[in-house]
N, C-alpha and C positions, 0 to 999 in steps of 0.2 A: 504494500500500500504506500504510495506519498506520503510524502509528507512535506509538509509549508510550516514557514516562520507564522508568528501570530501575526506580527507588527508588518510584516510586508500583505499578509492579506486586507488588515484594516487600513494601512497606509495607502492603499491599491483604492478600497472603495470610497477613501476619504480625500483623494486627488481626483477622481472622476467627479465627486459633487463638489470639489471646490472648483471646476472648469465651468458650473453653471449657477453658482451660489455661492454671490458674492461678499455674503453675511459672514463668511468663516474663516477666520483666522489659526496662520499654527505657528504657534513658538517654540523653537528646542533651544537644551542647553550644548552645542555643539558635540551634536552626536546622531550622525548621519545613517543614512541606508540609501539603497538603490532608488527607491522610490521617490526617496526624499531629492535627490537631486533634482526629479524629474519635477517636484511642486516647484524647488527654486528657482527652474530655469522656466518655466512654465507659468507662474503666476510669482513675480517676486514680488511685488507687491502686499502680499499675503503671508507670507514668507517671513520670517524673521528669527534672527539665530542671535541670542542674547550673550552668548559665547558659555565658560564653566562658571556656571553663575546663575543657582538654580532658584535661591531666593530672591532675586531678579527676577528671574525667568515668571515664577508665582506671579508679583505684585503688576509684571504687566500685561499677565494676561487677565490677573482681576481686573485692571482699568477699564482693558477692552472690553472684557465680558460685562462691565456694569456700564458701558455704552452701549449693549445690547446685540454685539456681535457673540455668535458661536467659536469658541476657544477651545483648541486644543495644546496642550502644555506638555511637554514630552522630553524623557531623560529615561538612564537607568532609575531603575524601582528606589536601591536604599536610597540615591542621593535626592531622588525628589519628593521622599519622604520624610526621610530623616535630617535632609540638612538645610529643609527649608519648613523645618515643623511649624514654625512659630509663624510666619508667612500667613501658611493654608490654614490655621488658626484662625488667624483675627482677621485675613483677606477673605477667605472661600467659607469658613462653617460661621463664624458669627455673622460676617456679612450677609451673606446668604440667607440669611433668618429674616433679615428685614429689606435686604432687596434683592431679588430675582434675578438667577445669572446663569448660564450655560454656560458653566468649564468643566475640561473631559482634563482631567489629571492622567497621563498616563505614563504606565513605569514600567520598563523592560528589563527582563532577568528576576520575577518571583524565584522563589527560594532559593534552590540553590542549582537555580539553572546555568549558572556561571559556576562550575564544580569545582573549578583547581583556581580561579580568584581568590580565595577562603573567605574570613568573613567578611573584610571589607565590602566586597561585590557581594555573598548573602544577603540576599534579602529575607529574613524568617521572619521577622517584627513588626511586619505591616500591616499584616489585617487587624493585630491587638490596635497599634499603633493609632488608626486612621478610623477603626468600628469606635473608638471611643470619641471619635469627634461626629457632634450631630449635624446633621443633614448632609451628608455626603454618603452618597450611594458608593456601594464596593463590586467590581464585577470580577468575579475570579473564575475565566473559563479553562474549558479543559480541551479545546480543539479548537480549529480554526475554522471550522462549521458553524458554531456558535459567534465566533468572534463576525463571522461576516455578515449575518443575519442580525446581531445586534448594532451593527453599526447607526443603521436607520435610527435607533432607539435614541442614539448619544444626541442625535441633530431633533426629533421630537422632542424630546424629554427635557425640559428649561429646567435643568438642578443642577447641581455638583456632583461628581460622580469622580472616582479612583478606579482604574481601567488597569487591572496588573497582566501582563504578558511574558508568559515562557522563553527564556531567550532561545532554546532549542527550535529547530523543524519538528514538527510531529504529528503524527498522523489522525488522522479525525477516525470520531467513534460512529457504529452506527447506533447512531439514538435520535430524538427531537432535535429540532433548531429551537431558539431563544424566543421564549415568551415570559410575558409580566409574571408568571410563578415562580419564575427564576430557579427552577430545577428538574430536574426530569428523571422519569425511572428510567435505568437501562437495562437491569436484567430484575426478572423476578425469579424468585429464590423457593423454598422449602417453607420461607413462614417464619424461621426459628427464630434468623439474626439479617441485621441488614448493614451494607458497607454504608455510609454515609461521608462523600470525599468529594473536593475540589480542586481544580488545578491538574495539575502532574499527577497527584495522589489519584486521579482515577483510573489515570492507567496502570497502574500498581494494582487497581482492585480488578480491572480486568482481568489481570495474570490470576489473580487468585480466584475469581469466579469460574476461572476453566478446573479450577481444583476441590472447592468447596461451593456448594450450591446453595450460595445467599443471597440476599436480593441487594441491587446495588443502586445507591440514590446518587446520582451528580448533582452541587449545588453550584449554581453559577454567579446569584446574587445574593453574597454573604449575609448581606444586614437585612436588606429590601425583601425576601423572596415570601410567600403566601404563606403566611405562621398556620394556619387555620387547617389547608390544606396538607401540610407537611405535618401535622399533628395526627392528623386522621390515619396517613401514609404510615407513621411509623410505628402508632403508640399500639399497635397490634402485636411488637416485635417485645420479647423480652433480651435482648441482647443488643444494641448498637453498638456499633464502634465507628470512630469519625475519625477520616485519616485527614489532617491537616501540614503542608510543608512548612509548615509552622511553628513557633512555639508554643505546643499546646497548654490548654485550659486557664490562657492568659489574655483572653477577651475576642480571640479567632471566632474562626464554626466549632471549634468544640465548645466553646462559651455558649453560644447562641443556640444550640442544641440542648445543655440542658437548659437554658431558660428556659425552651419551651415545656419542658415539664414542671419545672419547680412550684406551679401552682397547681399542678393537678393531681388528681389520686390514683392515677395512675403510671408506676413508678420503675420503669424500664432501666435495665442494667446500661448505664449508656459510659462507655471508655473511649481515652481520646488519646491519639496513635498521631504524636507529633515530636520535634527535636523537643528537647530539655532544656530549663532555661540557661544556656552557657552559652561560647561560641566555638565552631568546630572548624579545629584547624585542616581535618581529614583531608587530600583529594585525591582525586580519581574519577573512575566514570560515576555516575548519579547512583548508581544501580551499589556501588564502595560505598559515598558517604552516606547512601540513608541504612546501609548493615551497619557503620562503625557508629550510627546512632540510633541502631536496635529501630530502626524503622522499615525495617527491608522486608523484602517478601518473605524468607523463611519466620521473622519476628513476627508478621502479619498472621501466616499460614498457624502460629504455633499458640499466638491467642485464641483466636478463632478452636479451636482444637480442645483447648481447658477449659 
């Protein structure tokens, strides 16, 4: 099967509507792709490279966005999380409370899609990081099926939004495209236990679904997706486990998974299958650093088992 980048699939559908929709502007912090050449030479107008300078990079696309242009803001993941925290604080989520803005935050290299970078380039701390800031939607897919069919979503959708992409190629699942529930069943299972994973983390559960007959849930929008419906989906299961490339039950989807139970009476064994809170110096292929942080498929295989 193929396999495609995230960021050159949404880049691809995000250069076609900026050739007819003049409303959109894109910012990077000097950090290019194929595609991106082809906006600069194509619309520079539109265009605009703030240089390594990501809390910059933020405050002007908040301007733009609060003159009522579509913004998109784009860097690797940690640095336009982490080193412009305070920024997307007081520019994008309290702003945004009191005035209406379309900015697509987007960060390339979730987890540890950059494997032998170590932790600098790690990105594990993002979804705790950014779910704790209000009004900011989080989109963490897991193919590039999804990423292309939400793209229409980012240009509808007048909010703030965190768009995390896989720095890898990687191959699309066969499941749904992207709708407002923001998740999808992809395998049904036996009943007993169900995978509950985002990102990368589902195709890890893939592997294991050809070995153990569970039902496996992809969540795509971490904060945002249909509490209601996903309660109904799971609370039938005495077992979850929620694979996050994250550091888990530190405000991720393992977080937001048990909220949705902790008010109900009914009380599913639910474990969360993410790094530790440290940083991991390990590298190697993906498949090395999530065993040498007991996240890997025989660690997966041998939960699921006890």
């Amino acid at each position: 099967m193929n396999k495609r980048a995230m960021r050159d699939v949404f880049l691809e559908e995000l250069y076609q509507r900026m050739l007819i929709d003049k409303n959109i502007f894109f910012v990077c912090a000097d950090f290019g792709s194929p595609v991106l050449d082809k906006i600069q030479a194509d619309i520079p107008g539109r265009f605009i490279n703030v240089g390594i300078a990501e809390q910059n990079l933020i405050n002007v696309s908040v301007g733009m966005a609060l003159e009522g242009y579509t913004v998109y803001a784009y860097a690797i993941a940690p640095f336009i999380t982490m080193r412009c925290y305070e920024q997307i604080r007081v520019g994008v989520s309290v702003l945004s409370q009191v005035r209406p803005m379309n900015i697509n935050i987007i960060g390339v290299g979730a987890g540890v899609s950059y494997t032998v970078s170590g932790p600098t380039h790690h990105c594990l701390e993002d979804l705790s990081i950014m779910n704790t800031l209000p009004n900011i939607d989080i989109f963490s897919p897991s193919d590039c099926s999804l990423v292309k069919s939400y793209f229409d979503y980012t240009v509808s959708f007048k909010h703030p939004k965190y768009i995390r992409f896989d720095a890898q190629p990687i191959s699309d699942i066969e499941a749904e495209g992207f709708s407002s529930d923001g998740y999808r069943v992809v395998n049904e299972g036996d009943g007993e236990s169900v995978l509950v994973s985002t990102g990368y983390m589902t195709h890890t559960a893939l592997e294991i679904i050809k070995k153990k007959n569970v039902t496996l849930v992809d969540i795509y929008l971490v904060n945002s997706f249909d509490k209601n419906s996903l309660f109904q989906k799971l609370s039938s299961f005495n077992k979850i486990l929620v694979l996050e490339e994250g550091i888990a039950n530190k405000g991720g989807l393992v977080s937001e998974i048990h909220e949705l139970f902790q008010d109900s009476e009914k009380n599913p064994k639910v474990k969360g299958i993410g790094f530790s809170k440290e940083y991991h110096f390990d590298v190697g292929s993906r498949a090395e650093v999530h065993s040498c942080a007991k996240i890997g498929f025989d660690n997966i295989i041998e939960i699921l088992s006890n």
